[in-house]
Residue, then its C-alpha position, 0 to 999 in steps of 0.5 A: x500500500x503506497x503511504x500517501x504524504x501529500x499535505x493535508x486540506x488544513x494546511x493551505x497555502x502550504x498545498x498550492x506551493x509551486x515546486x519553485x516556492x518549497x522550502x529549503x531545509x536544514x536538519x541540524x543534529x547536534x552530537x550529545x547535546x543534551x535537552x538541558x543544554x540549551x538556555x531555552x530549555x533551561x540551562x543557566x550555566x551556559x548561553x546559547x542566545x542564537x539557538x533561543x532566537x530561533x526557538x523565541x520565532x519559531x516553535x519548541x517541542x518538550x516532548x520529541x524523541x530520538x529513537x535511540x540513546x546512542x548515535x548510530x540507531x538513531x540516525x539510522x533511524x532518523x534518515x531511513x524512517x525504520x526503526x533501529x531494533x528491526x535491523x541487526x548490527x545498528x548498534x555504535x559503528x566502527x569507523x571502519x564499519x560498512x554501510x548500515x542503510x543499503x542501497x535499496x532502502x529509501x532515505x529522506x534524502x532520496x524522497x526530497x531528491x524525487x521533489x526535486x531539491x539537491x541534498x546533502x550531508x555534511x558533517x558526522x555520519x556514522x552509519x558506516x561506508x562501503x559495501x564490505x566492513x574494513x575493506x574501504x579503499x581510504x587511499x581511493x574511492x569508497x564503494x558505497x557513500x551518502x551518493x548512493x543513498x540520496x547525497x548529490x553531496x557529502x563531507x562527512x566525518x567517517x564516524x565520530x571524533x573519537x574514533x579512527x579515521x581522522x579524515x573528512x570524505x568528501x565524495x567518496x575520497x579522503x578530502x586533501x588526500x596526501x599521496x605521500x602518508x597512504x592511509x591505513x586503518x584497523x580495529x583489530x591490531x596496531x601498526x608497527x611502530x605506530x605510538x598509541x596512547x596508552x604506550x606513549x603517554x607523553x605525546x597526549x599533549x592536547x588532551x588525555x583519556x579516563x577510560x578507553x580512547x587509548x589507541x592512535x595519536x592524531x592532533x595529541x589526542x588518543x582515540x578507538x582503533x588504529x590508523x597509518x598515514x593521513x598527513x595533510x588529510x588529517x584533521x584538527x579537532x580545533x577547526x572541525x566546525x568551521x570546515x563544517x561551516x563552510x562546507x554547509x555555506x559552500x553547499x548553500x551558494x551552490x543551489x541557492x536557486x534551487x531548493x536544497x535539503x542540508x542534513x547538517x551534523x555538528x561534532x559538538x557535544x561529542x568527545x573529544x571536546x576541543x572546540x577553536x581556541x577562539x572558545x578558550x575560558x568563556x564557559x564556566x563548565x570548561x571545554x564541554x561549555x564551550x563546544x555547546x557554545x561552538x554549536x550556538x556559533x555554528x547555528x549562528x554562522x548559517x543563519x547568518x549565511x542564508x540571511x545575506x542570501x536572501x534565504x532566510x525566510x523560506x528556509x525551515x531550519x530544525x533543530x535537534x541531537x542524536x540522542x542525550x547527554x554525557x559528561x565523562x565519555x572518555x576523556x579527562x576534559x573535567x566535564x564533570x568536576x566542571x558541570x556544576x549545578x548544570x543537569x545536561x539532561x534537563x529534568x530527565x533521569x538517566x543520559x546518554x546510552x541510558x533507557x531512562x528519559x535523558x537517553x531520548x528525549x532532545x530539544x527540537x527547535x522548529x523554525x520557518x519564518x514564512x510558515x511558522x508562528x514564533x513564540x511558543x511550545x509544544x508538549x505533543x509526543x514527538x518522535x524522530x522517526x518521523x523525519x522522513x514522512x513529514x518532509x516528504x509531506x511537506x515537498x509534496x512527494x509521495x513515499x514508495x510502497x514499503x518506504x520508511x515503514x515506520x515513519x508517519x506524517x506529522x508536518x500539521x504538528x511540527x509546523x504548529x497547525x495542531x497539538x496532535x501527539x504521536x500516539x506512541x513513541x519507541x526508542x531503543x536503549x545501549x543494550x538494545x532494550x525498548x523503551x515506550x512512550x504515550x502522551x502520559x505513560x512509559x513503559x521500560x522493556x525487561x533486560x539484562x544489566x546493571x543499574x550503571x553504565x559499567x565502562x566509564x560513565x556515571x549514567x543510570x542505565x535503567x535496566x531491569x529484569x522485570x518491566x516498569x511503567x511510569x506515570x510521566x504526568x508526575x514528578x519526580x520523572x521517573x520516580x517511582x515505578x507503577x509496574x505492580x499498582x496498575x497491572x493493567x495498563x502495564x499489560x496494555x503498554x505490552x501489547x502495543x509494544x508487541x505490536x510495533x515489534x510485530x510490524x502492524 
């Protein structure tokens, strides 16, 4: 049955847009950003004044969700509207990983393509390339890409900062190749005579690990896995969201003309955090208040941008993270000792990798100023996987049977139209266990696991042998666990929850 995504009759004039007229659009992903982090949402120890402007003229949600609490399911997620649970290895890629989304699979991208617009993704990627695991071509052109996903364009991070290789691609090739450091990469074993952080400590001249990130030294800092070569190629954790930058505005003036889709992924808030020096000693809470002033930066350069271009009004710009926080994620950059009274994740229990809500649930900043009113927020359930749905909704584009079979259209919610809640939303836990939300209830699948996060971060896991169900109406969020007091609306989370595993 082919899913209709055509607009509907209560959204007029959005229905009778000539294709010329669309709106740009700009999915902006920051990496960790937790939903305290911002000072629209709260925060008081850090100041992001270009991202409140855009939530004070636009609209914010306080209930969206991403469908994991780490980043690789939840943007596998995000771009291919399928939840992560129903694809074995979506779990945290490898820098040397291999494609996760296929070549078949539909992708946002591809449904914007089929209306029309030139995409592109830029910055973090972390969904894997080429067709085979550890047998890229990183001194050549990588077999599989963005470009076979609906990318006319990329320049992309492999993976994440901290993992090898430490070099942008950028259509299919290693950007500034030098053919004079041929580049070789391995999670598995070292290269002879290579330094490791753990082996030669005193080459860590920029920062040092606190757990793991302990294996090759590029720019003074240790990271996962193993690399050779690189040279020019390699790049400087200092000036990483200024190539993003200016890849994203290069981009932009490249189709100013025409109507363009930017999937634009920031390394902030992800270790390691070594934002430009032009960052140094302005927050309070260290480098890890700094990289979230680098993101307010970098939203304020593209705002900035599309203004002198003239773009700004039909350009609708959303706003948003993988998944939650994390504070200690590998590094001693004193992100903890530093933090505070700041709560990362807002009034959520748990983080980052965690089945509790600060795993989840993350700022999502709607704004348009041609379409949307300014100045208020919204409570509806949300959820990420609905990315793909609604902005094939709003080119007017249909999707292909079978697309983004988890994905629904909420554009009336996003842009404001309504309130209308999604009537559920799913997000999947580091163990992979399976969270459930309602407007009102959650539901936390039984698992194995400790309470803790084990290796390194002092996170609360929420994992339990036995399910729990919370009333999220009450506060504390996530305070007590009503699995025994209402047995019968617990069976009823279960069921729904088989359902959605069941595909119906």
């Amino acid at each position: 049955m082919v899913k209709s995504s055509l607009p509907l009759l209560g959204l007029l004039p959005l229905a009778t847009l000539a294709q010329e007229q669309r709106p740009n659009i700009i999915l902006l992903v920051a990496d960790d950003l937790g939903y305290g982090d911002l000072s629209c949402y709260g925060a008081t120890r850090v100041s992001t004044p270009t991202v409140d402007s855009l939530a004070a003229h636009g609209l914010r949600f306080t209930n969206m969700h991403a469908c994991a609490s780490t980043s690789t399911p939840s943007r596998y997620a995000m771009l291919t509207g399928m939840y992560p649970f129903r694809r074995p290895g979506t779990d945290v890629a490898a820098g040397n990983a291999g494609a996760i989304i296929q070549k078949d699979q539909v992708t946002v991208a591809k449904l914007l393509q089929q209306a029309g617009y030139a995409t592109a993704a830029i910055g973090k990627w972390h969904l894997g390339l080429g067709t085979q695991t550890a047998m890229q071509d990183w001194n050549g052109e990588i077999d599989l890409t963005p470009r076979d996903l609906g990318f006319d364009y990329h320049y992309i991070m492999a993976a994440t900062a901290d993992r090898v290789p430490c070099v942008y691609l950028e259509q299919g090739r290693v950007a500034n190749f030098d053919p004079q450091a041929p580049i070789e990469v391995s999670y598995k074993k070292n290269f002879e005579g290579e330094p490791t952080g753990r082996t030669h400590p005193e080459l860590l001249t920029k920062l040092r690990p606190s757990h793991g990130h302990d294996q090759t030294i590029v720019n003074g800092i240790s990271r996962i896995g193993f690399m050779k070569g690189g040279g020019q190629a390699l790049w400087r954790d200092e000036s990483i969201a200024d190539s993003i930058v200016s890849h994203a505005i290069g981009f932009m003036d490249r189709h100013r003309e025409e109507p363009f889709f930017m999937y634009l992924c920031t390394n902030d808030v992800h270790v390691p955090r070594l934002p430009h020096e032009r960052f140094r000693g302005l927050s309070p809470m260290g480098l890890r208040g700094e990289a979230i002033l680098q993101f307010d930066w970098t939203v304020a350069q593209l705002t900035q941008a599309l203004k002198e271009r003239g773009l700004d009004k039909n350009t609708l710009i959303l706003i948003t993270s993988d998944n939650g926080p994390v504070l200690d994620d590998g590094y001693d950059d004193k992100a903890v000792e530093l933090a505070g009274d700041h709560a990362p994740g807002g009034p959520w229990r748990g983080g980052k990798y965690s089945a509790f809500e600060a795993g989840s649930v993350v700022p999502f900043i709607v704004y348009w100023p041609e379409s949307v009113k300014g100045g208020r927020t919204s409570d509806a359930l949300t959820s990420l996987i609905d990315v793909p749905a609604t902005l094939a909704a709003l080119a007017q584009t249909e999707m292909p049977e079978g697309a983004a079979p988890d994905s629904e259209d909420h554009l009336s919610t996003w842009l404001g139209r309504d309130r209308h809640p999604r009537r559920f939303a799913v997000s999947m836990a580091s163990n992979r266990s399976l969270v459930l939300r309602t407007q009102r209830y959650k539901y936390i699948s039984p698992s194995k696991g400790g309470p803790m996060i084990t290796w390194g971060p002092e996170i609360e896991t929420g994992y339990r042998a036995t399910p729990q169900l919370y009333d999220l109406s009450r506060k504390p969020y996530e305070g007590k666990d009503l699995a025994d007091k209402k047995p019968r609306k617990l069976r009823e989370m279960e069921e729904l929850l088989e359902e959605i595993r069941e595909g119906e």
